[in-house]
C-alpha positions as CSV (number, residue, x, y, z in Angstrom):
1,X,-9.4,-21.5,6.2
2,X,-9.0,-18.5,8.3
3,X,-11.1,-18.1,11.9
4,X,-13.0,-14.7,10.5
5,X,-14.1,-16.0,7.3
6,X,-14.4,-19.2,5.9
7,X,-15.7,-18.1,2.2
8,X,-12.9,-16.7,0.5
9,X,-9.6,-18.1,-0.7
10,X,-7.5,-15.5,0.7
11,X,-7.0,-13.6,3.7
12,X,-9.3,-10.6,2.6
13,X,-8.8,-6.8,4.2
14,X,-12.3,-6.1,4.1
15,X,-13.2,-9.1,6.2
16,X,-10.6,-8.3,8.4
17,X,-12.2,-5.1,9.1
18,X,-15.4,-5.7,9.9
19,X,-14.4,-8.7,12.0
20,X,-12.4,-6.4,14.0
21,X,-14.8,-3.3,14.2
22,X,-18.1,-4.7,13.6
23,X,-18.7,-3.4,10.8
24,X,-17.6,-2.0,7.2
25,X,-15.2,0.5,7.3
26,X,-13.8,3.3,5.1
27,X,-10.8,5.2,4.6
28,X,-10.7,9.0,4.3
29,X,-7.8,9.8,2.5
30,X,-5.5,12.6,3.3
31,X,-2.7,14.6,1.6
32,X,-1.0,16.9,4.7
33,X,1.8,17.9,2.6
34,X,4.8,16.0,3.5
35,X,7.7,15.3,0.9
36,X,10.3,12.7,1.3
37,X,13.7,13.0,1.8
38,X,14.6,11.6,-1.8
39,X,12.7,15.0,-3.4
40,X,14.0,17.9,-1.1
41,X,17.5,16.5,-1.6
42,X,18.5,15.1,1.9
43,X,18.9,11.7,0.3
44,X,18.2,12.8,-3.2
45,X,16.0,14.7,-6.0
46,X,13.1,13.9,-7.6
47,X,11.6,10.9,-6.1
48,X,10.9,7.6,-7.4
49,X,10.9,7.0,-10.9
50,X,7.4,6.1,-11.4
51,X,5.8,8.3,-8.7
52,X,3.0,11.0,-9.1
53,X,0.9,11.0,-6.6
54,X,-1.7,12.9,-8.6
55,X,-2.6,9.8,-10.2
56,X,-4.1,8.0,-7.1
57,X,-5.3,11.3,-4.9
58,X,-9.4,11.7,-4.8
59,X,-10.8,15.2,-5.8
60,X,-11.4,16.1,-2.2
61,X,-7.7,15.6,-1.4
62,X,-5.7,18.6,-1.2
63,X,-2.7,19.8,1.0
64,X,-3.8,23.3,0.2
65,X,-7.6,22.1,2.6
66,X,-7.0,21.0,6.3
67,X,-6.9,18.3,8.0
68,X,-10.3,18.3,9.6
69,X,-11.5,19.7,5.6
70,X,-10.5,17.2,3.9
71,X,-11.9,14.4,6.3
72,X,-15.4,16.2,6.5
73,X,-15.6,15.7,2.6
74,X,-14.0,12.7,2.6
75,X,-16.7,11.4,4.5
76,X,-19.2,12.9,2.8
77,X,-17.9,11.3,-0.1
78,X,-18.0,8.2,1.1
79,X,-21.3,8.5,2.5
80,X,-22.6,9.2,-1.1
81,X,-20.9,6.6,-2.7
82,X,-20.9,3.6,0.5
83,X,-23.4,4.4,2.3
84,X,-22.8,1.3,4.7
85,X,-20.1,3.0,6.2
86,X,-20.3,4.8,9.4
87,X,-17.0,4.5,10.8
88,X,-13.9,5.6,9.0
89,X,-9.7,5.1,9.2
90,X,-8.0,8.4,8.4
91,X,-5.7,7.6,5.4
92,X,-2.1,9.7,5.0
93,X,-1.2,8.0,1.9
94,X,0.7,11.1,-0.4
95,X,4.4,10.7,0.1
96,X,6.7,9.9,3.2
97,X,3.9,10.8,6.6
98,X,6.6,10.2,9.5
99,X,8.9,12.7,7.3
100,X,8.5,15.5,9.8
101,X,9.6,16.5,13.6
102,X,7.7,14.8,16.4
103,X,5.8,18.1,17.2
104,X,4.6,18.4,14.1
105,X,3.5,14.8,13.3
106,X,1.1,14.7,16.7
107,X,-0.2,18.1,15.5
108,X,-1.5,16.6,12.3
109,X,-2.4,13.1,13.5
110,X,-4.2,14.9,16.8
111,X,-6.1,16.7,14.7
112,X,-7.2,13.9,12.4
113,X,-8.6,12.1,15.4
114,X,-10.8,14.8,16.9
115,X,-13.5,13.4,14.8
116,X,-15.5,11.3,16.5
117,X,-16.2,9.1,13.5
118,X,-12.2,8.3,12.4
119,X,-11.5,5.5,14.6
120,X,-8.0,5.4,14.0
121,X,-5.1,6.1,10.9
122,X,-3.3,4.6,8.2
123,X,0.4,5.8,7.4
124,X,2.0,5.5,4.6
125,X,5.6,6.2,4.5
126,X,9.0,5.3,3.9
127,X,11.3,2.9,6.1
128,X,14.0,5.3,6.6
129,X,11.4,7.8,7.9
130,X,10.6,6.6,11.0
131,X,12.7,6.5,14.4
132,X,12.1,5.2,18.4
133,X,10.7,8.6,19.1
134,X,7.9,8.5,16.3
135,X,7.5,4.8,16.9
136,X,6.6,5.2,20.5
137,X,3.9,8.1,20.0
138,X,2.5,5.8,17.3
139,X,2.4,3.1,20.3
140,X,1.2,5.8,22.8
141,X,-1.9,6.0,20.2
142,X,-2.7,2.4,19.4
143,X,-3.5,2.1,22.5
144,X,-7.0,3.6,21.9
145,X,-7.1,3.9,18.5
146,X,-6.1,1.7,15.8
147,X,-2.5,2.7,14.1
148,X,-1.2,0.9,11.0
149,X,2.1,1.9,9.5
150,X,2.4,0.8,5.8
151,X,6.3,1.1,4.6
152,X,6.9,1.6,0.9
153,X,9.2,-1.5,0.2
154,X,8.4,-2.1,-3.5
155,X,10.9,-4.1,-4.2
156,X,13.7,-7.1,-2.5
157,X,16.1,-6.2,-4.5
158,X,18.7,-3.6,-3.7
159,X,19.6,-3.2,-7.5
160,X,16.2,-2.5,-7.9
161,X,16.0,0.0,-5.3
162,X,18.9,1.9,-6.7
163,X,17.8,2.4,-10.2
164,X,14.2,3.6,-9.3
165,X,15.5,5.9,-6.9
166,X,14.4,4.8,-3.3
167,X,17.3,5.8,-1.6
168,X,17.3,3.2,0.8
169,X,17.9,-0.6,0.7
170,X,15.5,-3.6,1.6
171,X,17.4,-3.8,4.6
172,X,15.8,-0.5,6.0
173,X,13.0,-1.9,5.8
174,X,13.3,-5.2,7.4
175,X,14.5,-3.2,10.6
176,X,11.8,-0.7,9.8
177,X,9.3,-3.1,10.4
178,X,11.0,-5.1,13.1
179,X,11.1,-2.0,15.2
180,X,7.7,-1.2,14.7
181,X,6.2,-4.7,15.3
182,X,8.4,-4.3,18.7
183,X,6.5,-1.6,19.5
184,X,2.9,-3.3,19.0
185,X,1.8,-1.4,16.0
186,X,0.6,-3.0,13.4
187,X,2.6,-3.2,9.7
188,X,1.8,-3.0,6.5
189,X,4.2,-3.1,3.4
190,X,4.0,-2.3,-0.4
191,X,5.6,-3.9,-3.5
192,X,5.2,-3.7,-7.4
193,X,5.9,-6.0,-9.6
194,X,6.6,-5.1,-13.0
195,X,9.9,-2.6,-12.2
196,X,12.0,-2.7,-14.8
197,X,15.1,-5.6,-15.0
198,X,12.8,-8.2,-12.6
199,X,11.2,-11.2,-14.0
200,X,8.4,-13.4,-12.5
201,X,10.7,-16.0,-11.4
202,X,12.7,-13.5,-9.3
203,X,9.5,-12.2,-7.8
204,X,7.7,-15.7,-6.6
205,X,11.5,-16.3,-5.3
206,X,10.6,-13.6,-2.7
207,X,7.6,-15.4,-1.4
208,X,9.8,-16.7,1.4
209,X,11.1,-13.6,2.2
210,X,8.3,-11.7,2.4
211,X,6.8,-14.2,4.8
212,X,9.0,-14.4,7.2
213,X,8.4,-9.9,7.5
214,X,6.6,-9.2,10.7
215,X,3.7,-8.0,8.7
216,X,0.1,-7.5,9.2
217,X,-1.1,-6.3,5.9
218,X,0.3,-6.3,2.2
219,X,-0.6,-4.5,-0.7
220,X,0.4,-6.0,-4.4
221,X,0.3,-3.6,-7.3
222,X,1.3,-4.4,-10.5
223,X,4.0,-1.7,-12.6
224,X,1.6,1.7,-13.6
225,X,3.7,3.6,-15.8
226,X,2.3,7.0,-15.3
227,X,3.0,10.0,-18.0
228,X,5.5,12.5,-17.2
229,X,7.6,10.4,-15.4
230,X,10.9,9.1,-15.6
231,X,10.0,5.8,-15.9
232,X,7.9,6.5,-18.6
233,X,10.8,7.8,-20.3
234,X,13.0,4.9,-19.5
235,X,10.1,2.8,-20.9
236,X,10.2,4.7,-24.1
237,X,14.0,3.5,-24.7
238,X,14.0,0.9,-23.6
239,X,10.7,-1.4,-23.3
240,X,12.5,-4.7,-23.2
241,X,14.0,-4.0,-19.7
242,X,9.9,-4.3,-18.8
243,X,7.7,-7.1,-17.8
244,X,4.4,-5.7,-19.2
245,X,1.7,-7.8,-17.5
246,X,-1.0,-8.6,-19.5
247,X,-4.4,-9.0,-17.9
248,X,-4.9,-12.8,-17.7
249,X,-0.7,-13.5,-17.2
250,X,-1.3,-10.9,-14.1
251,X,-4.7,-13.2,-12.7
252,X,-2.3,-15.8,-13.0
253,X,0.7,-14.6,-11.1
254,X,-0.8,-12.8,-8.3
255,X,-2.6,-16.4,-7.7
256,X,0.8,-18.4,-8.0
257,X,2.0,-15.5,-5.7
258,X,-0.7,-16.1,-3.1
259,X,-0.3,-19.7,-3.1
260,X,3.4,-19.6,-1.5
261,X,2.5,-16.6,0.9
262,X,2.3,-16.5,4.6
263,X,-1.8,-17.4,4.9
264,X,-1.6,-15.3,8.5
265,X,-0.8,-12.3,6.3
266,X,-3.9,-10.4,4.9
267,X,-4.5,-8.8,1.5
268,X,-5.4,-5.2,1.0
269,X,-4.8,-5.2,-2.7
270,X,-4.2,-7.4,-5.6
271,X,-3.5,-4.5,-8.0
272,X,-3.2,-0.9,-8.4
273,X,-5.6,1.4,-10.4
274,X,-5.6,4.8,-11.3
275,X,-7.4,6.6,-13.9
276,X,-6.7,5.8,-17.6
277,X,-5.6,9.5,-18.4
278,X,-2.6,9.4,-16.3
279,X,-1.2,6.1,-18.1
280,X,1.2,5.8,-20.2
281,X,0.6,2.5,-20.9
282,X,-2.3,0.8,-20.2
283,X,-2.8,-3.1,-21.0
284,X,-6.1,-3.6,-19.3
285,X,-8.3,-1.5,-21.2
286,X,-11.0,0.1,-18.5
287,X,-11.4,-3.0,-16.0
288,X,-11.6,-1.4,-12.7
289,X,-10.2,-3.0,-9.5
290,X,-13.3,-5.4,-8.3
291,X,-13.5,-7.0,-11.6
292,X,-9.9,-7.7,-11.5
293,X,-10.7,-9.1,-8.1
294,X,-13.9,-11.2,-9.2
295,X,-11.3,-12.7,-11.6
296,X,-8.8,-13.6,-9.3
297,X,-11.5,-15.4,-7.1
298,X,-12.9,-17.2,-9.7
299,X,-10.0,-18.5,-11.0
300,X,-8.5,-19.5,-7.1
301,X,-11.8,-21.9,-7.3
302,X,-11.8,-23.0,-10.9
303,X,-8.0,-24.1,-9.3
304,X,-9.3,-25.0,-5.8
305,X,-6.7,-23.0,-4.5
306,X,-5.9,-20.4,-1.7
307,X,-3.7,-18.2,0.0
308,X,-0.6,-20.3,1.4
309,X,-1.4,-23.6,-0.2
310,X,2.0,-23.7,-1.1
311,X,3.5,-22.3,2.0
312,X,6.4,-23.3,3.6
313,X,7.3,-21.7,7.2
């Protein structure tokens, strides 16, 4: 099915990995303490609707620590908990990482690289947050290192976009990632579903978009509604404007999802997890992220089905 791995029934990130380095590889997260432009009011105030990133940041991951800290115990972490691992990705995952001046950025991602065991980074960030400048010292670095840059898309649907406080359209990110594909660094992209006034059919309807994106990687999470947030108080007046996955409906979608995806595309993540005192709402009881994912594959064979079955170029 696909030339690194002919076991699974989708195009799997860890696979990917090792086929490309050799071996397993971990990511370090890091939180250098950007913002984003729809927080400090350039674009707007307080962020998306459903964001905190407290509910996905480890315990070694602190703005207040520095760089070259919080990789040392993220790898001791790491080595604790996967002790396979020797070689790490340095992870900027907390808010908008491009969403600074040039000097600054290659301060930061300089320093991430001196270790000798981070073999390259992982930025997350926002589509309107990047520019030719940043793109071609990300290009300037992928030539030795590897360099992902994963864009915070969430959603195809402008109304969407609007309500939850993105302040940008889907169209920024389409040229987002066509400009950085141009410049031969690999892309990555994000989307929930679950935000509040979609439906399922809407969402499989965006299989043939999302396919045609010049994408490397893709991440799936389904809707977290995490306490303190807006959405959760939006959810609290109005619950009907919600698709509330339960478990086995969510096994089944993310499969239907799959089937009509690009198969060249590879899959980081099924689903997003975070821990059960920052939910609002939580539908899946305790089941962590790798028995979601045993579920999923057992149910693609039970089907005999994979990743782009139903794809149509």
């Amino acid at each position: 099915m696909y030339p690194w791995n002919h076991q699974r029934r989708y195009n799997a990130y860890t696979e990917y990995l090792k086929a490309l380095f050799g071996q397993r590889v971990q990511k370090v997260t890091i939180n250098a303490g950007f913002t984003c432009p729809n927080r400090d009011g350039l674009i707007s105030v307080g962020g998306c609707s459903y964001c905190d990133n407290a509910a996905f940041n480890p315990s070694y991951c602190h703005p207040d620590k520095s760089i070259t800290q919080q990789i040392e115990e993220g790898i001791e972490f790491h080595q604790n908990r996967y002790r396979r691992a020797n070689k790490y990705l340095a992870y900027f995952q907390a808010y908008s990482n491009t969403y600074a001046d040039l000097k600054n950025l290659k301060r930061i991602y300089n320093q991430a690289l001196e270790n000798d065991k981070i073999i390259g980074i992982v930025i997350g960030t926002r589509p309107d947050c990047v520019d030719e400048e940043k793109l071609s010292y990300f290009a300037r670095l992928a030539e030795s290192k590897y360099v992902i840059i994963e864009y915070g898309i969430e959603s195809c649907n402008n109304n969407t976009l609007q309500a939850i406080n993105r302040g940008h359209d889907f169209e920024t990110s389409v040229k987002a990632l066509e400009m950085t594909r141009k410049m031969g660094i690999h892309t990555g992209a994000h989307f929930i579903f679950g935000l509040p006034g979609e439906t399922k059919e809407e969402w499989l309807s965006w299989t043939k978009i999302i396919s045609g994106l010049p994408l490397h990687t893709i991440k799936f999470h389904q809707l977290q509604i995490i306490k303190n947030t807006v959405m959760a108080i939006q959810f609290k007046s109005h619950p009907e404007t919600f698709h509330s996955f339960e478990l086995h409906e969510y096994v089944d979608f993310v499969i239907a999802f799959a089937e009509r995806l690009n198969p060249h595309f590879i899959i980081e993540r099924f689903a997003g997890e975070v821990p059960p005192r920052y939910l609002y709402i939580n539908n899946w009881d305790l089941i962590r992220n790798d028995q979601l994912l045993c579920m999923i594959e057992k149910q693609m064979e039970n089907q005999n089905t994979w990743q782009g079955k139903y794809y149509i170029q």
